[in-house]
LUMDOLUM-601060 format. One line per field, with one value per atom (N, C-alpha, C, CB): atom name; residue in one letter; x, y, z. Coordinates in Angstrom, 1 decimal. Glycine has a CB too. Layout:
gunu (CA ...)
drennu (a ...)
xx (X ...)
yy (Y ...)
zz (Z ...)
This chain:
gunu (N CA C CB N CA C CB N CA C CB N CA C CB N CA C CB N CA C CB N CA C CB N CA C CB N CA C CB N CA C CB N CA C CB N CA C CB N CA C CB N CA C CB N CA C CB N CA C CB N CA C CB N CA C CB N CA C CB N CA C CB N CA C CB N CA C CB N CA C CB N CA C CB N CA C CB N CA C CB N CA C CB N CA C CB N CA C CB N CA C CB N CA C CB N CA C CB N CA C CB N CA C CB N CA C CB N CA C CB N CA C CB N CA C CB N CA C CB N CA C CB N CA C CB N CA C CB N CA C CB N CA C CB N CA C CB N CA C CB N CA C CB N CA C CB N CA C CB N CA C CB N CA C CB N CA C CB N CA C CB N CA C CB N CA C CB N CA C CB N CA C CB N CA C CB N CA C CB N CA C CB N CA C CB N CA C CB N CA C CB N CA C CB N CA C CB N CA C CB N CA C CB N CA C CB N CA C CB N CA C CB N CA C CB N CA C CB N CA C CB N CA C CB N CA C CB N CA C CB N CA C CB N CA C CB N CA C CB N CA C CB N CA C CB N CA C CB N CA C CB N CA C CB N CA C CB N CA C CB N CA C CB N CA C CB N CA C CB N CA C CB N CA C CB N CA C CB N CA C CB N CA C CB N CA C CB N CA C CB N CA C CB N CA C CB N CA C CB N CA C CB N CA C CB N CA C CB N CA C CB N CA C CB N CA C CB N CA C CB N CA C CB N CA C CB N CA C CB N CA C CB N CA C CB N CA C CB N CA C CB N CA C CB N CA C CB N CA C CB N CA C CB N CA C CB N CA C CB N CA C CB N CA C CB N CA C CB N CA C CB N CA C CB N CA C CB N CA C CB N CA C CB N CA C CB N CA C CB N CA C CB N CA C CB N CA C CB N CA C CB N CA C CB N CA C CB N CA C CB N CA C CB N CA C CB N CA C CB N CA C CB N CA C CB N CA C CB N CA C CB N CA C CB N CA C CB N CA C CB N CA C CB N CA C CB N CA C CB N CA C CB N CA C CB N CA C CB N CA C CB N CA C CB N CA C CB N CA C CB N CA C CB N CA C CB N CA C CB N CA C CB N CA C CB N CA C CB N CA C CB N CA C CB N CA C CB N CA C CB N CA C CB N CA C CB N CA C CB N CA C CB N CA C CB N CA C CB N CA C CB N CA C CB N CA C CB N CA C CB N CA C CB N CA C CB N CA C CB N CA C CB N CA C CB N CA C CB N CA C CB N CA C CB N CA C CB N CA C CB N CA C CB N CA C CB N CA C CB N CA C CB N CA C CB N CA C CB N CA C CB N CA C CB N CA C CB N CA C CB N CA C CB N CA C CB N CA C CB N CA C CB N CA C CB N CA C CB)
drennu (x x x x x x x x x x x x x x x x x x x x x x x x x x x x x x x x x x x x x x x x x x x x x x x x x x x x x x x x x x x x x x x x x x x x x x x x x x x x x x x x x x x x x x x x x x x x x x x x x x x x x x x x x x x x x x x x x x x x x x x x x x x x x x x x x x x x x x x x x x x x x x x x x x x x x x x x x x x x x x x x x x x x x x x x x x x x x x x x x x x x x x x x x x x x x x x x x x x x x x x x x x x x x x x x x x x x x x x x x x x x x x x x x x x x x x x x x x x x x x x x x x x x x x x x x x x x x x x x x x x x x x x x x x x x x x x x x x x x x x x x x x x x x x x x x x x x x x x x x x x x x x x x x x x x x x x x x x x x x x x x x x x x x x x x x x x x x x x x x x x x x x x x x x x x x x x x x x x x x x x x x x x x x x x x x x x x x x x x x x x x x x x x x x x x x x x x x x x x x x x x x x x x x x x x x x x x x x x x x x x x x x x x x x x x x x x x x x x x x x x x x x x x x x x x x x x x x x x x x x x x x x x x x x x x x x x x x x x x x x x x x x x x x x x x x x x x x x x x x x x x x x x x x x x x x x x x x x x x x x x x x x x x x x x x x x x x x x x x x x x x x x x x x x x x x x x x x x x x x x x x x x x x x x x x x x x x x x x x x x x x x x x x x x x x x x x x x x x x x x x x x x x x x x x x x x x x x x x x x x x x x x x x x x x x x x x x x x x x x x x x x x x x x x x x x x x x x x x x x x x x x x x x x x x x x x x x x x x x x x x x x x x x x x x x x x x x x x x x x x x x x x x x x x x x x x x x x x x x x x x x x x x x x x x x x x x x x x x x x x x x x x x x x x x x x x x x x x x x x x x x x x x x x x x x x x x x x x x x x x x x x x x x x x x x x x x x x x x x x x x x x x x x x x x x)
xx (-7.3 -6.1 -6.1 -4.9 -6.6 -6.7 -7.4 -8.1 -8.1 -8.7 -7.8 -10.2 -6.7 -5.6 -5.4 -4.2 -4.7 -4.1 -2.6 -5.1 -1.6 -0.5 0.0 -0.1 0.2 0.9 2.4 0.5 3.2 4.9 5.1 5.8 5.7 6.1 4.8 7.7 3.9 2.8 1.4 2.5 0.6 -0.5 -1.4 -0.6 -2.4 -4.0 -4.9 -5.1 -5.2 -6.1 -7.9 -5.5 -8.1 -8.9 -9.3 -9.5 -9.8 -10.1 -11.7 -9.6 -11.7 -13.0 -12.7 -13.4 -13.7 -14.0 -14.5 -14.3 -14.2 -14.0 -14.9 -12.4 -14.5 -14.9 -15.6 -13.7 -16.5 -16.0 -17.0 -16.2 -16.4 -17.3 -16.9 -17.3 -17.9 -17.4 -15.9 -18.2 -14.8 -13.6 -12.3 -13.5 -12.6 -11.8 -12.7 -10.9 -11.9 -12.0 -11.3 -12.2 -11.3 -10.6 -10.7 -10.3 -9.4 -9.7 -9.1 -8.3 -9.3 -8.9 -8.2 -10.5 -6.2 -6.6 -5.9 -6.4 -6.4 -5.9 -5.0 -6.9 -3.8 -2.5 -1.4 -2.0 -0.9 0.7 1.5 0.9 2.3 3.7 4.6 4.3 5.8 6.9 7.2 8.4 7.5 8.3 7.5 9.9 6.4 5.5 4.4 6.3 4.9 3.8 2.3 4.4 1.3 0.0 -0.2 -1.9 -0.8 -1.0 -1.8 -0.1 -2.3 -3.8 -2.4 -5.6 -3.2 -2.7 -3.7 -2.0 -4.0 -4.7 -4.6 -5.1 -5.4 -5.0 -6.3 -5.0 -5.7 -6.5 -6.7 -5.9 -8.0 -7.9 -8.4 -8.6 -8.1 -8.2 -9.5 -6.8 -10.6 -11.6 -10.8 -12.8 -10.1 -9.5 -7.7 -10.1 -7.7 -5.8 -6.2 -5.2 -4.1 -4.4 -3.5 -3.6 -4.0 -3.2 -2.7 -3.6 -1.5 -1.1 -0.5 0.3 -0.3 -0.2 1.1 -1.8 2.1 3.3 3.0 4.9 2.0 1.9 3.1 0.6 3.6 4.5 4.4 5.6 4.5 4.0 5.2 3.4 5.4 6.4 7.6 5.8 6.8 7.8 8.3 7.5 8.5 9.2 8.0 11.3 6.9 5.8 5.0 4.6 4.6 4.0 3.1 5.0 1.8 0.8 0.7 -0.5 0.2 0.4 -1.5 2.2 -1.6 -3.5 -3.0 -4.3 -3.7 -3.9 -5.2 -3.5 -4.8 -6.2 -5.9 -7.0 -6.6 -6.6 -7.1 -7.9 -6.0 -6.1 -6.6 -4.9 -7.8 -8.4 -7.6 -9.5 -7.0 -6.5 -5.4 -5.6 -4.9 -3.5 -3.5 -2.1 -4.7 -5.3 -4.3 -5.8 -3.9 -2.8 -2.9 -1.2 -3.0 -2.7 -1.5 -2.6 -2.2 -0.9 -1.1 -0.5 0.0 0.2 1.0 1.4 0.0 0.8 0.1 0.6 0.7 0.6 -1.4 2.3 -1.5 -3.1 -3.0 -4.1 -3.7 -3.8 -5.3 -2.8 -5.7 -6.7 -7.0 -8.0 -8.2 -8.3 -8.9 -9.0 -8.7 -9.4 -10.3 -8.3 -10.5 -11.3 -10.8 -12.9 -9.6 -9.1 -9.6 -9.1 -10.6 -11.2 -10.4 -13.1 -10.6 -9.8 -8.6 -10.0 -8.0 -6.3 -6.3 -5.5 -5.3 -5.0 -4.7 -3.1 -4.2 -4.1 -5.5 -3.3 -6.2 -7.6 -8.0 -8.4 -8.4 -8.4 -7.0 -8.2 -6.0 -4.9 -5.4 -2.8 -5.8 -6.8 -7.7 -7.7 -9.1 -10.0 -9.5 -11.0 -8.4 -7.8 -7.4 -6.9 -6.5 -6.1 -7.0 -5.4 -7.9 -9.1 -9.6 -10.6 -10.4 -11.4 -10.3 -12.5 -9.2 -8.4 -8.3 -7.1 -7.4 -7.0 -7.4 -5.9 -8.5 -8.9 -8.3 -8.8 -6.9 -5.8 -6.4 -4.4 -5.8 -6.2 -4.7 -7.4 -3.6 -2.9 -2.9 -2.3 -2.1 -1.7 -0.6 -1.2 0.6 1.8 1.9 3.6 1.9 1.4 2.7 -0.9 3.2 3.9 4.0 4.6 4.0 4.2 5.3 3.9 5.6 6.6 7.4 5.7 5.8 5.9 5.1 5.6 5.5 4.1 4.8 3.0 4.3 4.7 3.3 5.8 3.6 2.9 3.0 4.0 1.8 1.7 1.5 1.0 2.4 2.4 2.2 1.1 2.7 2.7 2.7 4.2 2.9 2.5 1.3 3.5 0.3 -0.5 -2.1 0.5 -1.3 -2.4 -1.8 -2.7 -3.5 -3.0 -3.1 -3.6 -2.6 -3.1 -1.8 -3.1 -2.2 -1.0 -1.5 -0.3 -0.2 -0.6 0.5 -0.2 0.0 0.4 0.6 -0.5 1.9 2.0 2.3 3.1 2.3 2.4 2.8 0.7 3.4 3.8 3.0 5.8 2.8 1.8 2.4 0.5 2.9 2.9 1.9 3.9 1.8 1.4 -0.3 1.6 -0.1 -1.1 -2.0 0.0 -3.3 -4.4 -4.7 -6.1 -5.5 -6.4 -7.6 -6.3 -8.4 -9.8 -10.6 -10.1 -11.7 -12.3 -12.3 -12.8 -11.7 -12.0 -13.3 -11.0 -13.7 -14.7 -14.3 -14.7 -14.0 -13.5 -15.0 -13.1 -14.4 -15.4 -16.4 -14.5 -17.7 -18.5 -17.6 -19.8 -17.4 -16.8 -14.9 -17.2 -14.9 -13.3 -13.1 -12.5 -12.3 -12.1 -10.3 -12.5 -10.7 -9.1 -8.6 -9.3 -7.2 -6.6 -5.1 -6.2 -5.3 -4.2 -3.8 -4.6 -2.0 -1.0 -0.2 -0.2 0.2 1.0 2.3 0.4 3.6 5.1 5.7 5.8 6.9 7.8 8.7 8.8 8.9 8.8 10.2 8.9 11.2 12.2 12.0 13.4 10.3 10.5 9.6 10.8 8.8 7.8 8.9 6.8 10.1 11.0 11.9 11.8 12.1 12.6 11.6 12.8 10.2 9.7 9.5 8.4 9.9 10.0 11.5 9.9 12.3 13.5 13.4 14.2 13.0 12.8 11.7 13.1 11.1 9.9 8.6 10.4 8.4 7.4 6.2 7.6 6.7 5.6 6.1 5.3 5.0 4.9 4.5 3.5 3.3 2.8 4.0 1.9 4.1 4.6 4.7 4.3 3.6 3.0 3.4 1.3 3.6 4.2 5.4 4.2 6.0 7.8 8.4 8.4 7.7 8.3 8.2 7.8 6.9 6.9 7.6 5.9 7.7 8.7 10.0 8.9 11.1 12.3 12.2 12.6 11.4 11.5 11.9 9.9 10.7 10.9 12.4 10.0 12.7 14.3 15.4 14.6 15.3 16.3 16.2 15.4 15.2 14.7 15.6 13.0 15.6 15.9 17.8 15.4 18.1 19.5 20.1 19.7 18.9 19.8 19.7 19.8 18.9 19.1 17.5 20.6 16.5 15.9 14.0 16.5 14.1 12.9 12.2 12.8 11.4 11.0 11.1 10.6 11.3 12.7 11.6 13.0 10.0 9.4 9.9 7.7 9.6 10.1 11.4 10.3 12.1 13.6 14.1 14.9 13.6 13.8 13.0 13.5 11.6 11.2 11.4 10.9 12.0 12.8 14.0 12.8 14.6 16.5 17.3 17.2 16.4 17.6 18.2 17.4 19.5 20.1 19.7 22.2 19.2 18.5 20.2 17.3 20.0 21.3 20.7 22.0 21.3 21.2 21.7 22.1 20.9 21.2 20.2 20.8)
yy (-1.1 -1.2 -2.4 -1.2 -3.2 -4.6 -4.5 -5.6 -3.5 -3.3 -2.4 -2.4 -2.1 -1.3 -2.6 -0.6 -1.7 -2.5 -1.8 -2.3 -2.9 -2.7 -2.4 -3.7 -1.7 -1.8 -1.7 -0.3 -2.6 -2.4 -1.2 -1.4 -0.4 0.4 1.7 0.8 1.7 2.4 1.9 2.9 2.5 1.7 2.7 1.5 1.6 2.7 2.4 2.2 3.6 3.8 3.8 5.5 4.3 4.0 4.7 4.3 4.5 4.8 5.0 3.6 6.1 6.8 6.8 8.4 6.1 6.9 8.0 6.5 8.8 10.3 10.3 10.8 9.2 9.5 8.0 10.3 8.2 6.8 6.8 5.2 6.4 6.1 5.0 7.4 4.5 3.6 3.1 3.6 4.0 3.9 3.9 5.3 4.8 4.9 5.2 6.1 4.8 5.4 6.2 4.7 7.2 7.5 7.3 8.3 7.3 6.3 7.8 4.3 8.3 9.2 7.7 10.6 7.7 7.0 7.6 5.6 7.6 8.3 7.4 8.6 7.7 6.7 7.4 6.5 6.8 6.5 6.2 5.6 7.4 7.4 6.7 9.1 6.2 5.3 5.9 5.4 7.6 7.5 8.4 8.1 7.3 7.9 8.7 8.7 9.5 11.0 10.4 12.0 11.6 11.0 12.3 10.9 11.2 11.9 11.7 11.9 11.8 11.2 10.8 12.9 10.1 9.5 9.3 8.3 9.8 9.4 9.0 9.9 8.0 6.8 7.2 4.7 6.9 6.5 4.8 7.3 4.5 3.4 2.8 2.8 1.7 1.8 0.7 1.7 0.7 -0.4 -1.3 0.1 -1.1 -1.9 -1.9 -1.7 -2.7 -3.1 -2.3 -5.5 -2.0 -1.0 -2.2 1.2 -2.5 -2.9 -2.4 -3.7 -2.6 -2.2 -3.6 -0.9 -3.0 -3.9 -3.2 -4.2 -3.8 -3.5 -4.3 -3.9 -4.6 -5.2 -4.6 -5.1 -5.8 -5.7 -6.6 -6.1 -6.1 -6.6 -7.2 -5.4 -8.1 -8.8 -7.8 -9.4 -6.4 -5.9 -4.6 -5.7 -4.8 -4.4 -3.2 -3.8 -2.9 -1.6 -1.7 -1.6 -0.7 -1.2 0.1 -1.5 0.2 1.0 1.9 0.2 2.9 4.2 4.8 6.3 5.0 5.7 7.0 5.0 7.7 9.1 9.4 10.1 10.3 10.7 12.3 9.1 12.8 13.9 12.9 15.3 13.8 13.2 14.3 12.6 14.0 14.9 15.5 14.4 14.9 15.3 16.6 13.6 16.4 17.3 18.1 16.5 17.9 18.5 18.7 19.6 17.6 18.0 16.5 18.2 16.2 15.3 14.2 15.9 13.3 12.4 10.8 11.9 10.7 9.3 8.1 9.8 7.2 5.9 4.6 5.8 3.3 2.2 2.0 0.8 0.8 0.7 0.5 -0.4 0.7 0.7 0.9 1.6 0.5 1.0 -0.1 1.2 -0.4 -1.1 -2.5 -0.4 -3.2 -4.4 -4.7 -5.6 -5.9 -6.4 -7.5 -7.0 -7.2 -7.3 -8.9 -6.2 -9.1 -11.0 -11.6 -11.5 -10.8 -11.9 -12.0 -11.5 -12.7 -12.7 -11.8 -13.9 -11.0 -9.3 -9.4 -8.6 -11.2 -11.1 -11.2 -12.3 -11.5 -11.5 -10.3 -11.8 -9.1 -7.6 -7.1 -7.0 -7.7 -6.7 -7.3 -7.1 -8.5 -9.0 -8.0 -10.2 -7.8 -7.0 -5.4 -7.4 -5.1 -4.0 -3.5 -4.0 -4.3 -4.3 -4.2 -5.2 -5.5 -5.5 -3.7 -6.8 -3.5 -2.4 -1.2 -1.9 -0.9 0.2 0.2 0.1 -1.0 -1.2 -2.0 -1.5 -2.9 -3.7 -5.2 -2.9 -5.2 -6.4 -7.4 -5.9 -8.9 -9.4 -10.0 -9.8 -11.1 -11.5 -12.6 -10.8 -13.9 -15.2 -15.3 -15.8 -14.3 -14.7 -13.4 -14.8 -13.9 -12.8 -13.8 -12.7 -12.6 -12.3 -11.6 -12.0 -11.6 -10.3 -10.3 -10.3 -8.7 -7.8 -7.5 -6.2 -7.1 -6.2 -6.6 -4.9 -6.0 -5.6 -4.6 -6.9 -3.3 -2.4 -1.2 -1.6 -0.5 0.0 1.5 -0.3 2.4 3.6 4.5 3.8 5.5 6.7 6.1 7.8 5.2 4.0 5.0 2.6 6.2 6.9 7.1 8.5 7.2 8.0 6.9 9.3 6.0 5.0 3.4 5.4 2.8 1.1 0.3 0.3 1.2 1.0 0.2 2.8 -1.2 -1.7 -2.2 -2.9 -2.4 -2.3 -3.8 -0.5 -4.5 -5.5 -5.1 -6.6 -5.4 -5.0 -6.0 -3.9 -5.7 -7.3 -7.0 -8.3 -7.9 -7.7 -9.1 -7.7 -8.2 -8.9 -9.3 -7.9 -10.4 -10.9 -11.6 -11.5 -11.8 -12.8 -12.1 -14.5 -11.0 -9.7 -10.1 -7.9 -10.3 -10.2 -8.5 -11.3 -8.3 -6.6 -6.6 -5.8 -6.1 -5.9 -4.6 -6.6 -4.7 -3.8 -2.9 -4.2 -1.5 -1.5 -1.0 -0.6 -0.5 -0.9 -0.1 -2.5 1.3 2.1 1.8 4.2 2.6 2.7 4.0 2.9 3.9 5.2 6.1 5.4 7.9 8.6 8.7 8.1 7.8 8.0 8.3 6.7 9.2 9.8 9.4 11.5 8.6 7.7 8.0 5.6 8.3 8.4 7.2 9.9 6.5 4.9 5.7 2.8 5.1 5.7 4.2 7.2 3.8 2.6 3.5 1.3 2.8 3.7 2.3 5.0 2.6 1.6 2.0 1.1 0.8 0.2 1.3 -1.7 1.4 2.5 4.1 2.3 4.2 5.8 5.7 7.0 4.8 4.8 5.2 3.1 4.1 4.5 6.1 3.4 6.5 7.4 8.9 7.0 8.2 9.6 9.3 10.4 8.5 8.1 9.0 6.6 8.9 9.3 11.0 8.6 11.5 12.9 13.7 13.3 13.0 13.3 14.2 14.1 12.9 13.0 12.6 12.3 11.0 10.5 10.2 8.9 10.9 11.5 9.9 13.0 9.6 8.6 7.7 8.0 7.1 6.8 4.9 7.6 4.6 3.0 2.7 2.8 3.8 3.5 3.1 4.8 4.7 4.9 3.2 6.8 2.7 1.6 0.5 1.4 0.2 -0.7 -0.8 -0.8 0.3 0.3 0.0 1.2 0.5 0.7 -1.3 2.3 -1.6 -2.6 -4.0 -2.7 -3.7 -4.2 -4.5 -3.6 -3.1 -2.6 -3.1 -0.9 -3.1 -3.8 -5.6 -3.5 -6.4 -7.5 -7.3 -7.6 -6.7 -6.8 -7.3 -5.3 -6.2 -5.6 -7.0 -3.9 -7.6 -9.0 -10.1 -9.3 -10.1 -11.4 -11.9 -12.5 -11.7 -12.4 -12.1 -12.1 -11.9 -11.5 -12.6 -10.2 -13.3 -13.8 -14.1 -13.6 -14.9 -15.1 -14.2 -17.4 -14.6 -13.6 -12.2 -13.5 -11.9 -10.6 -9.7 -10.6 -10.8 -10.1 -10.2 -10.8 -10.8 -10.9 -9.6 -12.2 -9.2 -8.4 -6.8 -8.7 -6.8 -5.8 -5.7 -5.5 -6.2 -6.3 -6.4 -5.0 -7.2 -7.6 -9.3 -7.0 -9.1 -10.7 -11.3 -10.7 -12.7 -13.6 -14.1 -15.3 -14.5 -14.8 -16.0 -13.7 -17.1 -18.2 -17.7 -19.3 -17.4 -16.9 -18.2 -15.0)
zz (39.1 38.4 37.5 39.3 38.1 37.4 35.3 38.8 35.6 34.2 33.1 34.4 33.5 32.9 32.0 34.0 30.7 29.5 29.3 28.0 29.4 29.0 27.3 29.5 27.0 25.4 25.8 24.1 25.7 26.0 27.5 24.2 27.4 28.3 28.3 27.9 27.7 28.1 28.9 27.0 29.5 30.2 29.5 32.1 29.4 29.0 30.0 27.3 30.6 31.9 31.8 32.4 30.1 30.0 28.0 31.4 27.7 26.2 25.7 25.5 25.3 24.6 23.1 25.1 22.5 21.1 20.4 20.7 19.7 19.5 18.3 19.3 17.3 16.3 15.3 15.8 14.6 13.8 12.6 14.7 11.7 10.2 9.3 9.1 8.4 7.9 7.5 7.1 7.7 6.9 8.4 5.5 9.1 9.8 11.7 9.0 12.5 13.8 14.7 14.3 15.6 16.3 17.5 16.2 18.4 19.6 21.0 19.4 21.4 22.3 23.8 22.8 24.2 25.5 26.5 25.5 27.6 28.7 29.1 29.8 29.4 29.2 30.0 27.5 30.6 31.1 30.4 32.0 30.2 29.3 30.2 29.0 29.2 29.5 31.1 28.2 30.8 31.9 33.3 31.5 33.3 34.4 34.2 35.1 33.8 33.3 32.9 31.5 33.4 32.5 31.1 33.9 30.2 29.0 28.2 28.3 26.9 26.1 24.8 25.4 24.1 22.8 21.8 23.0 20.8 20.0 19.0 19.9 18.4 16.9 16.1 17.4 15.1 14.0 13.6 12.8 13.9 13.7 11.9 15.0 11.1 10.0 10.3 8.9 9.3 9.0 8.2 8.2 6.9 6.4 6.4 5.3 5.6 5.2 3.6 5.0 3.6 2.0 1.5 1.8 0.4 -0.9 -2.1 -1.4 -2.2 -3.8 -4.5 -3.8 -6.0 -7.0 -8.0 -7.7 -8.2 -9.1 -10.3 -8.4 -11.3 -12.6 -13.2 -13.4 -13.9 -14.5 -16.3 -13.4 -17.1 -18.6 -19.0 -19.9 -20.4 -21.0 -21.3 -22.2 -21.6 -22.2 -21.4 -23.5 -20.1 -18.6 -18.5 -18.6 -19.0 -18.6 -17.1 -19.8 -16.7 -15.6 -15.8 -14.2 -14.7 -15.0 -13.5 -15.4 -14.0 -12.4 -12.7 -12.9 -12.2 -11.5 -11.2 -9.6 -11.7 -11.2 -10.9 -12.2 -9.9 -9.3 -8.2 -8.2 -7.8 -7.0 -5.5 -7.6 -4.3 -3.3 -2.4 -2.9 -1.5 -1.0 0.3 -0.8 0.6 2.3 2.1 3.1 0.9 0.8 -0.3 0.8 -1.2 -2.1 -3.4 -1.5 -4.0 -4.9 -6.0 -3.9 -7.4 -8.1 -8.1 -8.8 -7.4 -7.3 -8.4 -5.4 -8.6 -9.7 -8.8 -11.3 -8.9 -8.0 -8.6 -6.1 -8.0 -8.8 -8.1 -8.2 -8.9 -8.3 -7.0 -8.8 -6.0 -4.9 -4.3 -4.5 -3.1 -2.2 -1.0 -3.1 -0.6 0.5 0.5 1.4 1.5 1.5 3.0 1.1 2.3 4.0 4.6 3.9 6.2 6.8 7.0 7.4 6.7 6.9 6.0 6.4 4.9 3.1 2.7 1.7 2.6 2.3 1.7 1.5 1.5 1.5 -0.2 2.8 -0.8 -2.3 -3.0 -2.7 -2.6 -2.8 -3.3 -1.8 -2.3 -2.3 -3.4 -0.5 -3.2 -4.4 -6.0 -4.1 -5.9 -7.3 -7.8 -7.0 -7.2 -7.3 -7.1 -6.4 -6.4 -6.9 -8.3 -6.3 -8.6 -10.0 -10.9 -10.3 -10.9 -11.9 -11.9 -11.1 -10.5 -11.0 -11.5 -9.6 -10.9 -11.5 -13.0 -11.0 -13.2 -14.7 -15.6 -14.8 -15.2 -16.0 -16.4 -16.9 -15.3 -15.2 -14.5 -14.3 -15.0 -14.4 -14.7 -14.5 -13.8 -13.8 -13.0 -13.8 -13.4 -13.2 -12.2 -14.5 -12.8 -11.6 -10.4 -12.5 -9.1 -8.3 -6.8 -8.2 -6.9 -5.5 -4.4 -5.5 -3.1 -2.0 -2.0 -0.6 -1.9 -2.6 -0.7 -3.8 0.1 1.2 2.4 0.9 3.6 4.0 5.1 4.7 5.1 6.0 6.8 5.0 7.4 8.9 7.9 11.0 7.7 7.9 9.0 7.3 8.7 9.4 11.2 8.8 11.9 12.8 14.4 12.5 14.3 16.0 15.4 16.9 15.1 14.9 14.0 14.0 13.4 12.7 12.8 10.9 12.9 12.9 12.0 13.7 11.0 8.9 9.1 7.1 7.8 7.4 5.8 8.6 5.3 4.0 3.3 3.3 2.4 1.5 0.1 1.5 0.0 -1.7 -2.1 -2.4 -3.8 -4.4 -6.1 -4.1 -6.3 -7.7 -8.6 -7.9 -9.6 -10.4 -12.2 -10.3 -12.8 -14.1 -14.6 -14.3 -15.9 -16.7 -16.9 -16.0 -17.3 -17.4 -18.8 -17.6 -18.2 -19.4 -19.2 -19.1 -20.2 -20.4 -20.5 -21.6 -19.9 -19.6 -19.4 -18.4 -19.4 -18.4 -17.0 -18.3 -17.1 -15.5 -15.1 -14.7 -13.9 -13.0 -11.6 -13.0 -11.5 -10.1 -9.2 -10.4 -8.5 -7.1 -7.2 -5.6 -7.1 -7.3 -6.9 -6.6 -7.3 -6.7 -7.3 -5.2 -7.5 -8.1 -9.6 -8.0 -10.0 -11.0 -11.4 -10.8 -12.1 -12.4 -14.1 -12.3 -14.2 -15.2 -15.5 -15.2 -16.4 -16.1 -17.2 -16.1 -16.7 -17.6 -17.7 -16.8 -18.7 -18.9 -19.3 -20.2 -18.7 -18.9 -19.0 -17.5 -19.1 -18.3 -17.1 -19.3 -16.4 -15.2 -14.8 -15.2 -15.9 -15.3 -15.1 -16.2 -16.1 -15.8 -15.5 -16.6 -14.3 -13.0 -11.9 -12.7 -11.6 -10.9 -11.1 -11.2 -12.1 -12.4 -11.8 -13.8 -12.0 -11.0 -9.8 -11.3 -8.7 -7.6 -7.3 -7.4 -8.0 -7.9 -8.0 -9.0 -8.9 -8.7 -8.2 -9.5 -7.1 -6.4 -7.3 -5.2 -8.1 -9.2 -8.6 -10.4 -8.0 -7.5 -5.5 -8.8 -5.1 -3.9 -2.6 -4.1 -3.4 -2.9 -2.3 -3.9 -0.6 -0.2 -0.1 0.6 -0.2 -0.6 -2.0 -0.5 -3.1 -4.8 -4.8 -5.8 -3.8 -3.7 -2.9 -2.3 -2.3 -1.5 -2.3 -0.1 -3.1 -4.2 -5.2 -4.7 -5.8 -6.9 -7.1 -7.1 -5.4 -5.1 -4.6 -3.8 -4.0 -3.4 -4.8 -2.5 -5.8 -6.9 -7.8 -7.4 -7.5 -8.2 -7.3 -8.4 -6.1 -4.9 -5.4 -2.9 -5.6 -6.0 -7.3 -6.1 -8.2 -9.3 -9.0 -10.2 -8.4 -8.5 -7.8 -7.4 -6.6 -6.3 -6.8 -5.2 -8.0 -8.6 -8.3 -7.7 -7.3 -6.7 -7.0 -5.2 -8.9 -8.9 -9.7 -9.4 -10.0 -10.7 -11.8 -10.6 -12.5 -14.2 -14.9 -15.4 -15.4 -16.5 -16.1 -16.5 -14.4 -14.2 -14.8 -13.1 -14.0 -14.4 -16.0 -13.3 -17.0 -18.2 -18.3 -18.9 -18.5 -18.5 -18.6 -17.9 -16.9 -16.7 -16.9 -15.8 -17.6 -17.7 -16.6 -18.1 -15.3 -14.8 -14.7 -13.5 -14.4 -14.6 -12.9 -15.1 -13.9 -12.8 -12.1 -13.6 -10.8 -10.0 -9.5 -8.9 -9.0 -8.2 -6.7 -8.8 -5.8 -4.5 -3.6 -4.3)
């Protein structure tokens, strides 16, 4: 008994791995539920951390990626995003994010977030971040990705979050998160000049 692991009100009796490749693992554990019972639980465990990036330009625009998503098989449009290496400050990886997507490279850089995906089931967590003071470059994807950058502005990126245009769940939280920031006063002066909202002293 002594080799049992506690997680809160569950015990893991013992744990096999099921699956594993460079990107992800699965973990099969034989486990004791809260209320006694025995049961299995299985995780997805992540190799990396996901990052996104909210660039935002002088003149309130911001940029969305399109690409086809294999898992659910359908065209989705979201801010740059993808993964990093869990060793490197997570702004590091949302730098080189940006770069290879869009070709961005930016000066004024904030965390926006940091929240838990799909959290019964995976141990992914993800850092967003908003990005000003935007140069233009070159991008540079990852073998295998087939990318389409769309520059809009920043209200009708929000505006298809709003009418479930844009699906992506890591975009919809950046965006709204950004516009909550706005709405209290609490975004960054280039920002909120940017975007039209009024800076507040809070």
């Amino acid at each position: 008994m002594a080799d049992q692991e506690r997680r809160g009100p569950w015990t893991i009796r013992n744990t096999r791995q099921v699956y594993d490749n460079p990107w992800i693992g699965v973990a099969e554990h034989d486990v004791i539920r809260p209320d006694g019972s025995p049961g299995l639980y299985g995780v997805c465990g992540m190799k990396g951390i996901a990052v996104g990036v909210v660039p935002i330009d002088t003149d309130g625009s911001t940029w969305l990626v399109g690409q086809h998503r294999f898992p659910r098989d359908y065209y989705s449009w979201e801010l740059p995003e993808g993964g990093g290496d869990p060793a490197l400050p997570p702004i590091e990886s949302a730098k080189r994010e940006l770069r290879e997507e869009t070709g961005i490279t930016a000066q004024g850089w904030q965390e926006l977030l940091q929240l838990d995906f799909s959290n019964a089931v995976t141990d992914e967590i993800g850092f967003g971040f908003l990005a000003w003071d935007l140069d233009a470059g070159a991008t540079d994807p990852d073998e295998g990705e087939v990318l389409e950058i769309r520059r809009l502005p920043f209200r009708a990126a929000l505006e298809m979050v709003m009418s479930g245009e844009i699906r992506d769940a890591f975009t919809q939280v950046m965006l709204l998160k950004v516009d909550a920031l706005g709405r209290r006063g609490e975004l960054p002066d280039q920002v909120a000049g940017a975007l039209g909202y009024a800076r507040q002293d809070v």
